[in-house]
C-alpha positions in Angstrom: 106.2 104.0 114.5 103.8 103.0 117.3 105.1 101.9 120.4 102.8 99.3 121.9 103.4 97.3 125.4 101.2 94.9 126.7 101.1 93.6 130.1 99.4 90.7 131.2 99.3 88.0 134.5 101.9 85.8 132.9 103.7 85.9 129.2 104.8 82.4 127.6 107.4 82.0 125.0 108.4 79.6 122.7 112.1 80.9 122.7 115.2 78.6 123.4 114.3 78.4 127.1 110.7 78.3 126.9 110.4 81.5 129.7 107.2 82.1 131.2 107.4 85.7 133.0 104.9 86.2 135.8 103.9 88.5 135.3 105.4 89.7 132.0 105.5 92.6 129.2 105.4 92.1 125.2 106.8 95.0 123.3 105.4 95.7 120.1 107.6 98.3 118.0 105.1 99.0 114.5 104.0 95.6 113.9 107.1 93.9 115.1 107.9 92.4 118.6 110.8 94.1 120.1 111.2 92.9 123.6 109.6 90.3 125.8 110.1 89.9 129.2 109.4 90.2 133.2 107.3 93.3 134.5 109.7 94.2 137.0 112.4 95.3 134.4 110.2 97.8 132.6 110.7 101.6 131.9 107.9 103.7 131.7 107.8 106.4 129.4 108.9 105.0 126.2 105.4 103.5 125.0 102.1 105.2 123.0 99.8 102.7 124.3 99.5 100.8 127.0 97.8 98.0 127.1 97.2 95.8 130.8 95.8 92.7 130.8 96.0 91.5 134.5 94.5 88.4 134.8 95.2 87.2 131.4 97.9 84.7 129.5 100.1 86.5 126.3 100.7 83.0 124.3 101.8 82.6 120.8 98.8 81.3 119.0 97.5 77.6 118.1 98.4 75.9 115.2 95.9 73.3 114.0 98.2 71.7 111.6 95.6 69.4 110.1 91.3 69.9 110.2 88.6 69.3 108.1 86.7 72.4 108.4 83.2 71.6 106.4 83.2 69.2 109.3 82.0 71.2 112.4 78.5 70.7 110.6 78.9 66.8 111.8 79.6 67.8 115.7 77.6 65.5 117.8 76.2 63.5 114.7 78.4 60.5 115.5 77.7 60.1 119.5 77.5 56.3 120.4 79.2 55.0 117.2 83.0 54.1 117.0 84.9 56.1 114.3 87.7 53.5 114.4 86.4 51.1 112.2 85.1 51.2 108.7 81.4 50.4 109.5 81.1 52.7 112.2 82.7 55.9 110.0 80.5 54.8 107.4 77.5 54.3 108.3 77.6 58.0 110.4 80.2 60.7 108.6 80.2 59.3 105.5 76.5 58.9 104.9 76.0 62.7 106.1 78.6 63.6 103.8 77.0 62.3 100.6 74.4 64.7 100.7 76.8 67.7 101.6 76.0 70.7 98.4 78.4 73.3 97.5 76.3 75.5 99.4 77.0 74.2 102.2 80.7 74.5 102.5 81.4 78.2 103.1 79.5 78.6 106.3 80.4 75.6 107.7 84.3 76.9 107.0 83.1 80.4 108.5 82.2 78.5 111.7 84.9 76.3 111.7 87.0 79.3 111.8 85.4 81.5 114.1 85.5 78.7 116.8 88.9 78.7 115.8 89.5 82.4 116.2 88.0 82.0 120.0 90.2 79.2 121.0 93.2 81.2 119.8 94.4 79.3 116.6 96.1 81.8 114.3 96.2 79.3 111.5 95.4 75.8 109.7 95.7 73.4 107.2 92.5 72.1 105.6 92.6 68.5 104.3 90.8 67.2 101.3 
């Protein structure tokens, strides 16, 4: 089993006390995290790889709980009309998505999710 650590500037968790270590260590045992915590607590010796990251953030990723992928095909379309009423929504999203084709969904997802990728979302739920 591969022994992975990975250092980086500073290392947020999501555990009960929401610790940030400054800068901090993630321990990856396999494909399983084994240990997170501050640098200066760290025993050298025990990894296979070593990975440093010094002036980066170690975050869990993004969750973009709700997105209409097809949709990053419509960026910019809308500028200087409200979306929070009917006639405004209308008259801009809805008249562009009326001549949407099949065709045109999978690279707009592929997009969607590469920008997606970059920002460091890990996963999503696609409405209808």
């Amino acid at each position: 089993m591969t022994k992975t650590l990975i250092k980086a500037r500073q290392v947020v968790c999501l555990d009960e006390g929401d610790h940030v270590y400054e800068p901090g260590y993630v321990f990856v045992e396999g494909t399983r995290i084994a240990e997170v915590g501050p640098q200066s607590v760290l025993e050298d010796g025990r990894f296979d790889e070593v990975i440093d990251l010094p002036h980066k953030l170690l975050m869990p990723g993004l969750v973009n709980a709700h997105t209409h992928s097809p949709m990053s095909l419509f960026r910019g379309r809308a500028e200087g009309h409200s979306l929070f009423n009917f006639e405004g929504w209308y008259n801009t999203i809805r008249v562009i998505e009326q001549v949407m084709t099949p065709d045109m969904l999978p690279p707009a997802v592929a997009l969607s999710c590469a920008e997606m990728i970059r920002t460091g979302t890990t996963c999503f739920a696609d409405g209808r």
